[in-house]
PDB file of N, CA, C and O in Angstrom, chain B, residues numbered from 101:
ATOM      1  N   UNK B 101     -12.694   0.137  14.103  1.00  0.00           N
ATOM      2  CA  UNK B 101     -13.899   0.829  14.526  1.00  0.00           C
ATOM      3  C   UNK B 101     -14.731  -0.159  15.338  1.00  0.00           C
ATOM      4  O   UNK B 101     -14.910  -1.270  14.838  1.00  0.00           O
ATOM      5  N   UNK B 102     -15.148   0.054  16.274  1.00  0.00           N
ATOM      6  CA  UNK B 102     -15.635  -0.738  17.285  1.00  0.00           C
ATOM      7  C   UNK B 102     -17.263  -0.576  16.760  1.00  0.00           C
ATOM      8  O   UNK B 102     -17.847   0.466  16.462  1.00  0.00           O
ATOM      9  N   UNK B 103     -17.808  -2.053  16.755  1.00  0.00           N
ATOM     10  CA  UNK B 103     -19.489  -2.224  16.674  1.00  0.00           C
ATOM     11  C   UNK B 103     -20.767  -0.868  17.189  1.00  0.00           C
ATOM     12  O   UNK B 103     -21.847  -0.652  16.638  1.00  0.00           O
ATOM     13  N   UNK B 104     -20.315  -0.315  18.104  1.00  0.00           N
ATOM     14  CA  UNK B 104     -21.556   0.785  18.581  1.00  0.00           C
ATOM     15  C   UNK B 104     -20.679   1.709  17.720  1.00  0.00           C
ATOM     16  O   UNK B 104     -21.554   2.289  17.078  1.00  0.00           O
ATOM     17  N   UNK B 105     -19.395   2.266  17.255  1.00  0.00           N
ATOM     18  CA  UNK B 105     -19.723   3.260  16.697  1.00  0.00           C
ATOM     19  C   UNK B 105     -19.833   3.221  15.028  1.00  0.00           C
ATOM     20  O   UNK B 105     -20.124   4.205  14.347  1.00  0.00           O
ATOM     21  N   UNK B 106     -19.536   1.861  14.499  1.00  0.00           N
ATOM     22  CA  UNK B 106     -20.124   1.657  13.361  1.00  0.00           C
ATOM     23  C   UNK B 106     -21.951   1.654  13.572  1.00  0.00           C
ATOM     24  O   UNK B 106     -22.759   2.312  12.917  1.00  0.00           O
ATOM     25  N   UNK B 107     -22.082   1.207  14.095  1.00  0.00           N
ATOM     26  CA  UNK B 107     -23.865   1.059  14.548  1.00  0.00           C
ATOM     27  C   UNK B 107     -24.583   2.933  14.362  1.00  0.00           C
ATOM     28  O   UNK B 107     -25.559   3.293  13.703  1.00  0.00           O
ATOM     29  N   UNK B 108     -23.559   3.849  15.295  1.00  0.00           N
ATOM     30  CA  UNK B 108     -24.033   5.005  15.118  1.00  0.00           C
ATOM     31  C   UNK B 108     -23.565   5.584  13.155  1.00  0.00           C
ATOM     32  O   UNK B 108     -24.276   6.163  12.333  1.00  0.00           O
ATOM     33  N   UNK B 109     -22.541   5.235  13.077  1.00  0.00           N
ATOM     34  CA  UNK B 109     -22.383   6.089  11.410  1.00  0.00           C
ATOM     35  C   UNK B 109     -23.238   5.419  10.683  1.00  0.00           C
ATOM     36  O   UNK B 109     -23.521   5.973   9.620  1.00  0.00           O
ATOM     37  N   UNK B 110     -23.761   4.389  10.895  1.00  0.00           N
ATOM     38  CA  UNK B 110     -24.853   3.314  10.014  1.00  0.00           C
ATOM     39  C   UNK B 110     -25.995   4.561   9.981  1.00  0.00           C
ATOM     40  O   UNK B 110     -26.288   5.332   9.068  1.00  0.00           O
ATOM     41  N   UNK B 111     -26.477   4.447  11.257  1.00  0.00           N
ATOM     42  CA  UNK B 111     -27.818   5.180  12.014  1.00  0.00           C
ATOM     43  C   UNK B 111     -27.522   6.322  11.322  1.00  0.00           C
ATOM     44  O   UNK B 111     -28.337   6.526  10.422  1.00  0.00           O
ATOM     45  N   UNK B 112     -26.569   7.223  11.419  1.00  0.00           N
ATOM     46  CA  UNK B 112     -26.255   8.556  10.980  1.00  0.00           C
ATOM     47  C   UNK B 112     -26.702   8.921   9.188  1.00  0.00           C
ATOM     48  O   UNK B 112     -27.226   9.888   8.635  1.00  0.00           O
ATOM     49  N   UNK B 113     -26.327   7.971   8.849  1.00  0.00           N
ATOM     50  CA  UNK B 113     -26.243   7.662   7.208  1.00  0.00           C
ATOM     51  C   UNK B 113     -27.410   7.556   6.987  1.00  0.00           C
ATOM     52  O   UNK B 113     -28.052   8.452   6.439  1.00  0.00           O
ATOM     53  N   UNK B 114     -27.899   6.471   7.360  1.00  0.00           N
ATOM     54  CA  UNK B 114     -29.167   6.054   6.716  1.00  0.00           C
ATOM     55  C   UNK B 114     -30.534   7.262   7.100  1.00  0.00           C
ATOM     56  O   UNK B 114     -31.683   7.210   6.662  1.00  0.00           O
ATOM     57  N   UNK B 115     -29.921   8.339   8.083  1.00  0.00           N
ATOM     58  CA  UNK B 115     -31.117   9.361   7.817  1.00  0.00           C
ATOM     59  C   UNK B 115     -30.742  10.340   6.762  1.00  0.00           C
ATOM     60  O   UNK B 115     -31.380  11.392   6.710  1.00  0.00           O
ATOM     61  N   UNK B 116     -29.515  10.054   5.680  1.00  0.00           N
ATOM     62  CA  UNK B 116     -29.131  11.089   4.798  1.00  0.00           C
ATOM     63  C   UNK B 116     -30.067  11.087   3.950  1.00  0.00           C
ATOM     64  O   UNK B 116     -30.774  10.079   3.966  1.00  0.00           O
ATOM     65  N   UNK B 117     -30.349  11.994   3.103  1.00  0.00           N
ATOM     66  CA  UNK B 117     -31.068  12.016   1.686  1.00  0.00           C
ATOM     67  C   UNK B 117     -30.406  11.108   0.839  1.00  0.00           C
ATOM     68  O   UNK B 117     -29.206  10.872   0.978  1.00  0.00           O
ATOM     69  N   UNK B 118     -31.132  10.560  -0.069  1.00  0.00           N
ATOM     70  CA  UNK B 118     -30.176   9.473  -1.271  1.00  0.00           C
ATOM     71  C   UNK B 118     -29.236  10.330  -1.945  1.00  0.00           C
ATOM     72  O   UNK B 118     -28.365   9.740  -2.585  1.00  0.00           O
ATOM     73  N   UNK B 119     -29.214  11.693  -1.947  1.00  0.00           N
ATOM     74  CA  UNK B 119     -28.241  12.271  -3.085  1.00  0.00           C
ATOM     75  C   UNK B 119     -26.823  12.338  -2.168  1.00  0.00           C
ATOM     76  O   UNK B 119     -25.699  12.279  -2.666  1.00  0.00           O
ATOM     77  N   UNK B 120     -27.166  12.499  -0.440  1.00  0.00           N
ATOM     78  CA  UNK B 120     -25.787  12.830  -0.185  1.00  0.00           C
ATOM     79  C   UNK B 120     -25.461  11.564  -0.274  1.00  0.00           C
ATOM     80  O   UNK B 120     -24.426  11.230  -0.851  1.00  0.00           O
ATOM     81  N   UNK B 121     -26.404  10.560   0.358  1.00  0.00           N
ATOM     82  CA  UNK B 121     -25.370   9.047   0.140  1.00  0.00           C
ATOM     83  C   UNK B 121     -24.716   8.609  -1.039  1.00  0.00           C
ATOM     84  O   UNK B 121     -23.632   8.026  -0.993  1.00  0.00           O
ATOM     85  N   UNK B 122     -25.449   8.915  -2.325  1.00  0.00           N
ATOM     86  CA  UNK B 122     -24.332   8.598  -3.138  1.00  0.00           C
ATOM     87  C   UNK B 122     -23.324   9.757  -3.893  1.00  0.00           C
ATOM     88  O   UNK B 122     -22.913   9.642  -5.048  1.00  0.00           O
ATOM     89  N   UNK B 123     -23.047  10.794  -3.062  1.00  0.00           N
ATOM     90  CA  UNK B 123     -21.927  11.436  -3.140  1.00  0.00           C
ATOM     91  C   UNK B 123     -21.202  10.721  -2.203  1.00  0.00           C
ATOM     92  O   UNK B 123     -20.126  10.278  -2.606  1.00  0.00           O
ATOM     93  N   UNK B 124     -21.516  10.494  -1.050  1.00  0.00           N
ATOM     94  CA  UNK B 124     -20.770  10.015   0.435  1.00  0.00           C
ATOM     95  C   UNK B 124     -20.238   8.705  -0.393  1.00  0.00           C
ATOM     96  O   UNK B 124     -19.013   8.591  -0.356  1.00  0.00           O
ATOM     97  N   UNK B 125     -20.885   7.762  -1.085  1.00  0.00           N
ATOM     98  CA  UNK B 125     -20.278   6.871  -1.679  1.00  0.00           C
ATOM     99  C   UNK B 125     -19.040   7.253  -2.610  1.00  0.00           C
ATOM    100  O   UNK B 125     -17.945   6.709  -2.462  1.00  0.00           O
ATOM    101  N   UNK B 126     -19.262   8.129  -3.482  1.00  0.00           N
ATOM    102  CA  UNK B 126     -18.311   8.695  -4.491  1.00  0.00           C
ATOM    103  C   UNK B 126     -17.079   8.941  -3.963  1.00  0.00           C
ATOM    104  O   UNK B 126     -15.989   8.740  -4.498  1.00  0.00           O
ATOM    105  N   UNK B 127     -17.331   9.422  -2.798  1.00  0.00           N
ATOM    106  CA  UNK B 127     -16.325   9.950  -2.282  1.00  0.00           C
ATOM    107  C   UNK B 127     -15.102   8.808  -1.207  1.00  0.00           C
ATOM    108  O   UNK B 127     -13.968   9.116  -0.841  1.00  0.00           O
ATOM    109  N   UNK B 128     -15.744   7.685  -0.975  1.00  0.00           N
ATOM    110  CA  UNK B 128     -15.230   6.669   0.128  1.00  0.00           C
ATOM    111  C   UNK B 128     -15.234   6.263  -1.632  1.00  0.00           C
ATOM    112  O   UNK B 128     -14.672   7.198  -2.201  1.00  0.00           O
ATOM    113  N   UNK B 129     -15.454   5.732  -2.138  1.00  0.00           N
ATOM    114  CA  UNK B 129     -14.813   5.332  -3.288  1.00  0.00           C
ATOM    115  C   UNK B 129     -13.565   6.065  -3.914  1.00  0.00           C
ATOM    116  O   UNK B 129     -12.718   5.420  -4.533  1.00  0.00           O
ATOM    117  N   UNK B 130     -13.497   7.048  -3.786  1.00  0.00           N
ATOM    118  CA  UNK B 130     -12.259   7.588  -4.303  1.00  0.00           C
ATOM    119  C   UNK B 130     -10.988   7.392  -3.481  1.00  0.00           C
ATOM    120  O   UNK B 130      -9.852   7.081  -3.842  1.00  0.00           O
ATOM    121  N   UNK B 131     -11.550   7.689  -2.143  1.00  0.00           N
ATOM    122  CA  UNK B 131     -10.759   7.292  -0.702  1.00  0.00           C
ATOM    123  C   UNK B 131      -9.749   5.436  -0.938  1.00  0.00           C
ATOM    124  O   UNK B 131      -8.691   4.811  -0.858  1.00  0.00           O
ATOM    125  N   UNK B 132     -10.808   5.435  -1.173  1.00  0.00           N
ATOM    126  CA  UNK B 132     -10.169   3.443  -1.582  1.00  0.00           C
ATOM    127  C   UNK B 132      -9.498   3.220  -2.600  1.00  0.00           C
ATOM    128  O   UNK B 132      -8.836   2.222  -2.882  1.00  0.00           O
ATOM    129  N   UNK B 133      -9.712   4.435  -3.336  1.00  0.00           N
ATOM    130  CA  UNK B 133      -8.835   4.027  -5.084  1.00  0.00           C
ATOM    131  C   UNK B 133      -7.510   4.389  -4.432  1.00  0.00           C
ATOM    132  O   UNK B 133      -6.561   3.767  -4.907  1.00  0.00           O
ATOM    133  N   UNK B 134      -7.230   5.200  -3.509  1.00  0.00           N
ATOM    134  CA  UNK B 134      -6.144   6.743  -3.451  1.00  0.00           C
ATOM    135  C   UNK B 134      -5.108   5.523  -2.520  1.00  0.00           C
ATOM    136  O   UNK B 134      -3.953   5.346  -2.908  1.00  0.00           O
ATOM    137  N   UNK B 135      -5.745   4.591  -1.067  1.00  0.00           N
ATOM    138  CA  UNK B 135      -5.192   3.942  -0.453  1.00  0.00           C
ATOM    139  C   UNK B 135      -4.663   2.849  -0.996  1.00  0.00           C
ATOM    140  O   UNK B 135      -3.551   2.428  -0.678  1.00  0.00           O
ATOM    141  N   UNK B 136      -5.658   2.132  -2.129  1.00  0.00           N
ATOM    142  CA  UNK B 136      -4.890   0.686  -3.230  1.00  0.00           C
ATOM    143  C   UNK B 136      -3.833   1.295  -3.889  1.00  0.00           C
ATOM    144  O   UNK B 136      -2.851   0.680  -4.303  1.00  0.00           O
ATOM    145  N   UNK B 137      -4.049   2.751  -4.021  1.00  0.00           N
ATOM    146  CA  UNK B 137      -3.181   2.948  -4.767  1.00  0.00           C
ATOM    147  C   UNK B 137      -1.313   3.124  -4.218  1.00  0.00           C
ATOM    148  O   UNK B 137      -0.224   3.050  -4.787  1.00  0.00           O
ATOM    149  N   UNK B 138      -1.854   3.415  -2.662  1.00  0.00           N
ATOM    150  CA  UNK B 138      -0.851   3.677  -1.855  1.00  0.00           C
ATOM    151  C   UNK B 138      -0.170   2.471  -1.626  1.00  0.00           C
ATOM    152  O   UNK B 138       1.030   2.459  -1.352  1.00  0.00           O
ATOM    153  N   UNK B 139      -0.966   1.288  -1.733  1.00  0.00           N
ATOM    154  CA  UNK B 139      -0.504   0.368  -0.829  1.00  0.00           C
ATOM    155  C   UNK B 139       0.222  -0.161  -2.186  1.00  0.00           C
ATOM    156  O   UNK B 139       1.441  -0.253  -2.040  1.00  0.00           O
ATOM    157  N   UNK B 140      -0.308  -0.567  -3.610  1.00  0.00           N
ATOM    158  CA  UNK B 140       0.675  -0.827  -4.681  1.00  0.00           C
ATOM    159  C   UNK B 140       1.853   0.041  -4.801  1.00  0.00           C
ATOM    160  O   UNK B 140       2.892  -0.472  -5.215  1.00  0.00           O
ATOM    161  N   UNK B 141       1.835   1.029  -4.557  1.00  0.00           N
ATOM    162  CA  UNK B 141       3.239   1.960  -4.802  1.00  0.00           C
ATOM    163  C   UNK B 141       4.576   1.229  -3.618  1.00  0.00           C
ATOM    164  O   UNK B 141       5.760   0.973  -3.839  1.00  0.00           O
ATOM    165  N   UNK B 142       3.629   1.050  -2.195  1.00  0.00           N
ATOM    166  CA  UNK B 142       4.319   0.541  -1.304  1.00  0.00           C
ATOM    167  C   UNK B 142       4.754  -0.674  -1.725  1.00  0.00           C
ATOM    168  O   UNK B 142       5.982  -0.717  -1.796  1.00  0.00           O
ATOM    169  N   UNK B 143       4.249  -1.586  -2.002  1.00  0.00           N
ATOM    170  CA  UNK B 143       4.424  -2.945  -2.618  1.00  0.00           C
ATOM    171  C   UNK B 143       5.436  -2.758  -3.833  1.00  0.00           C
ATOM    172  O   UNK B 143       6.203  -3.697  -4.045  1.00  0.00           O
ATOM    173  N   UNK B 144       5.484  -2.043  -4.354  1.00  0.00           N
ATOM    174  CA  UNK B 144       6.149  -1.860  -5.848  1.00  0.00           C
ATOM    175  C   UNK B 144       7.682  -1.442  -5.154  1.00  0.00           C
ATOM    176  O   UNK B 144       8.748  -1.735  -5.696  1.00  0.00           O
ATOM    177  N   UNK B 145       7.607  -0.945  -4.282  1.00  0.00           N
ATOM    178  CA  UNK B 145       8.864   0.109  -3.704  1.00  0.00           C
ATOM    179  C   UNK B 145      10.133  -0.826  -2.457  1.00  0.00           C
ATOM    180  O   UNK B 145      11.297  -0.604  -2.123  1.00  0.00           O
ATOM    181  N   UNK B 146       8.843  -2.166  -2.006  1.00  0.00           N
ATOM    182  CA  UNK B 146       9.554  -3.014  -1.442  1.00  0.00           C
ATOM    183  C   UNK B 146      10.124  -3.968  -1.975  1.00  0.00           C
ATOM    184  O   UNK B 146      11.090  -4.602  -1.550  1.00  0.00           O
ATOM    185  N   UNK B 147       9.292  -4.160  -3.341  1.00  0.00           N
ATOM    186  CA  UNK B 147      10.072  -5.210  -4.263  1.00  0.00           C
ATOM    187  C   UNK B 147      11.384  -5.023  -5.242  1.00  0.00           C
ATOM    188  O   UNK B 147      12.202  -5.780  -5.765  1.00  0.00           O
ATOM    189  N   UNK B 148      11.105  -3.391  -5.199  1.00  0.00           N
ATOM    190  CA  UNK B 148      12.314  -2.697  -5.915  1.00  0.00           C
ATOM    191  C   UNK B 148      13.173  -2.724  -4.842  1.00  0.00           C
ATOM    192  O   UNK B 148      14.245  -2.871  -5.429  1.00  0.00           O
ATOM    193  N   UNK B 149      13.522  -2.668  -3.290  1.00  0.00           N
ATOM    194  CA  UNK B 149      14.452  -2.621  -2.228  1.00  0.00           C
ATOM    195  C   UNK B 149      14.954  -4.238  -2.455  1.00  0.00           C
ATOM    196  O   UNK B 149      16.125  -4.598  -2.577  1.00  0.00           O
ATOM    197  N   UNK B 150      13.956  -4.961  -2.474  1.00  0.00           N
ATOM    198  CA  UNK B 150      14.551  -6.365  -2.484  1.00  0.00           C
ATOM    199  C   UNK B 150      15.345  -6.640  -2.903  1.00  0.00           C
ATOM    200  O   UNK B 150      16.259  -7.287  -2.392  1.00  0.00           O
ATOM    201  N   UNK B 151      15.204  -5.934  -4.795  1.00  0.00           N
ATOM    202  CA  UNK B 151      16.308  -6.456  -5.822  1.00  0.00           C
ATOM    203  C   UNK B 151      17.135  -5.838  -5.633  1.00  0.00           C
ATOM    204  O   UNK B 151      18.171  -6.442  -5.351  1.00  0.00           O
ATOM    205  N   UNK B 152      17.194  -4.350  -5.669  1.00  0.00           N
ATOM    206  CA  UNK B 152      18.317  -3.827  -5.325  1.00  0.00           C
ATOM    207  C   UNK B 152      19.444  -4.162  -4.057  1.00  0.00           C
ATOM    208  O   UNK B 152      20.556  -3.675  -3.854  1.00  0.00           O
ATOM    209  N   UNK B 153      18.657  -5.219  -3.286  1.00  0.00           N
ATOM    210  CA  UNK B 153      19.483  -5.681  -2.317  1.00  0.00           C
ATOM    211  C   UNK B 153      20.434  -6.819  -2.863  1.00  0.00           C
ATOM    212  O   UNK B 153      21.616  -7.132  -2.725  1.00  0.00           O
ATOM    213  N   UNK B 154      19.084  -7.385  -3.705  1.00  0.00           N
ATOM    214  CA  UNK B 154      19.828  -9.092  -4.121  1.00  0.00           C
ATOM    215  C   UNK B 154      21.214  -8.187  -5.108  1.00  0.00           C
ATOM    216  O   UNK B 154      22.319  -8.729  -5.067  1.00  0.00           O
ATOM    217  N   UNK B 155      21.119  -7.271  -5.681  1.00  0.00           N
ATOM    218  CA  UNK B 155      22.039  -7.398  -6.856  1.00  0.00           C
ATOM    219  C   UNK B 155      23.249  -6.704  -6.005  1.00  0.00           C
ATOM    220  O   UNK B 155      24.430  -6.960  -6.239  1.00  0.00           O
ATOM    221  N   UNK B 156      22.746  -5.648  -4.823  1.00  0.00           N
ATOM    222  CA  UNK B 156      24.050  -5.442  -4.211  1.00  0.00           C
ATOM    223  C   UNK B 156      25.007  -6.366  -3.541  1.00  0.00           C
ATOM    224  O   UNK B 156      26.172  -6.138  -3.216  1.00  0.00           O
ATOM    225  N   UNK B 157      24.324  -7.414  -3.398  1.00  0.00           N
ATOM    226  CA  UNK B 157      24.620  -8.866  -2.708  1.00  0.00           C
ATOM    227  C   UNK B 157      25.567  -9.818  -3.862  1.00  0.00           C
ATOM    228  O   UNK B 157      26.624 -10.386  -3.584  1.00  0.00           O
ATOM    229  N   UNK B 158      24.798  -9.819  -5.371  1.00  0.00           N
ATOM    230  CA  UNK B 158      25.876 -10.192  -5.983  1.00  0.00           C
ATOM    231  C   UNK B 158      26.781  -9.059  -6.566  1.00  0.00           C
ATOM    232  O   UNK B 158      27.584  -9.536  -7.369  1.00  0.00           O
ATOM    233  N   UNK B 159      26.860  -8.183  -6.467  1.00  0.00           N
ATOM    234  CA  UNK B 159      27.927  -7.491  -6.787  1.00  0.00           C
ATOM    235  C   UNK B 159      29.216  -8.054  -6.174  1.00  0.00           C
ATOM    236  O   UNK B 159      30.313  -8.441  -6.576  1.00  0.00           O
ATOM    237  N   UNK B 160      28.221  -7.843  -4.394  1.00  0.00           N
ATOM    238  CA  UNK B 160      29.698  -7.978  -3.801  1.00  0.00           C
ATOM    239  C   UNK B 160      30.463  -9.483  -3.687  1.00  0.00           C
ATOM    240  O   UNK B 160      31.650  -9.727  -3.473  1.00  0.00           O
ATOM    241  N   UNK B 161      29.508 -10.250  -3.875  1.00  0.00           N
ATOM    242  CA  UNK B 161      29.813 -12.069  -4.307  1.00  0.00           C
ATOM    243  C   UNK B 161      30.877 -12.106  -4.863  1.00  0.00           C
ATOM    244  O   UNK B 161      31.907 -12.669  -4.493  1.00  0.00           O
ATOM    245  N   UNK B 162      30.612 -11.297  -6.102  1.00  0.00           N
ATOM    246  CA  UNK B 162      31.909 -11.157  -7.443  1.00  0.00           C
ATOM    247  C   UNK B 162      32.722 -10.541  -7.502  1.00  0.00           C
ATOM    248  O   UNK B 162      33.572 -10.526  -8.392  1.00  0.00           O
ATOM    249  N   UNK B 163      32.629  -9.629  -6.199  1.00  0.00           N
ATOM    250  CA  UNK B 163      33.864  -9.020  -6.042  1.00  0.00           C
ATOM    251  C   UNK B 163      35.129  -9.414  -5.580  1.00  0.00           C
ATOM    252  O   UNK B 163      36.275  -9.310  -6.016  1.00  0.00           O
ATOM    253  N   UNK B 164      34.354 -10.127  -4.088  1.00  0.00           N
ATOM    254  CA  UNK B 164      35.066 -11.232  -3.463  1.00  0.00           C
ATOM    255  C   UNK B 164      35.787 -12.150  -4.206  1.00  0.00           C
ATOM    256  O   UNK B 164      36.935 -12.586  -4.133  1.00  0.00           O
ATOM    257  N   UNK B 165      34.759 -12.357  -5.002  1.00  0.00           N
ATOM    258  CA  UNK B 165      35.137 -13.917  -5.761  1.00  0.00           C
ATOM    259  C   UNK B 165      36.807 -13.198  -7.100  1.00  0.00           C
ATOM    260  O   UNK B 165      37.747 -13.859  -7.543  1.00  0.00           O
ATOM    261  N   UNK B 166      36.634 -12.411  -7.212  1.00  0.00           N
ATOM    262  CA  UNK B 166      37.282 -11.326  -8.391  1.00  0.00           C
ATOM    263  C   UNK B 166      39.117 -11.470  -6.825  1.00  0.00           C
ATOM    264  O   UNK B 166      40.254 -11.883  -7.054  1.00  0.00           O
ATOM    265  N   UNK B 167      38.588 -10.980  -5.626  1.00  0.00           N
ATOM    266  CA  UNK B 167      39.561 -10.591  -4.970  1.00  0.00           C
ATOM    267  C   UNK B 167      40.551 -12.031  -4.800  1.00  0.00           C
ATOM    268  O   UNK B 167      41.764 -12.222  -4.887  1.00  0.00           O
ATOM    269  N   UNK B 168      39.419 -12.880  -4.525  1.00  0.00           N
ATOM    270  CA  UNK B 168      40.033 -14.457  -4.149  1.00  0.00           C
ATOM    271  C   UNK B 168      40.895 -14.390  -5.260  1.00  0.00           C
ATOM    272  O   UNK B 168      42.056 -13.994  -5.161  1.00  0.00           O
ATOM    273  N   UNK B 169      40.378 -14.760  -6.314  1.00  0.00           N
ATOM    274  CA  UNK B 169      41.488 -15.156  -7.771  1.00  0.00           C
ATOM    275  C   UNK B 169      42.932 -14.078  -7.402  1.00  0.00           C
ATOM    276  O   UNK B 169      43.985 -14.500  -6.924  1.00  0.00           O
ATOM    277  N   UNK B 170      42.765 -13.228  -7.614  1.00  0.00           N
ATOM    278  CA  UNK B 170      43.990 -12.392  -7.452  1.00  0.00           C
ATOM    279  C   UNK B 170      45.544 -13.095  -6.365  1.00  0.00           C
ATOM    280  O   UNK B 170      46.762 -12.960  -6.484  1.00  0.00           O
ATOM    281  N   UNK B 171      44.675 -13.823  -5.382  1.00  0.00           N
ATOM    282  CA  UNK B 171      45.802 -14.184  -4.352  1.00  0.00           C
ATOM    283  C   UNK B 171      45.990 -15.614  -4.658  1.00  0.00           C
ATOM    284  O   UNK B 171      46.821 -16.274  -4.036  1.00  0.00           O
TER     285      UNK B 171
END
């Protein structure tokens, strides 16, 4: 968001009544719970790809390693 149009939602706000501002708060507060919450799920979902990579990685280590012995 670029400086003049934060400057105008500032301006905009601050002629609200106090009750809508702290609904308007309630509500950008909930907004922020909903996105942390997005961004941990994301985080949770890349760390689960990771492992599931590392272990497909040793699977196939030991497979190899399983095929070598054989010959």
């Amino acid at each position: 968001m670029s400086d003049t149009a934060f400057a105008e939602l500032e301006s905009q706000v601050e002629e609200l009544p106090l009750f809508q501002i702290i609904v308007l708060r309630q509500k950008l507060d909930r907004i922020l719970e909903r996105k942390k919450s997005a961004t941990n799920v994301a985080a949770g979902l890349a760390l689960l790809d990771e492992f599931a990579g590392s272990v497909e990685r040793e699977i196939d280590y030991k497979k190899e390693r399983e095929e070598s012995r054989d010959f």
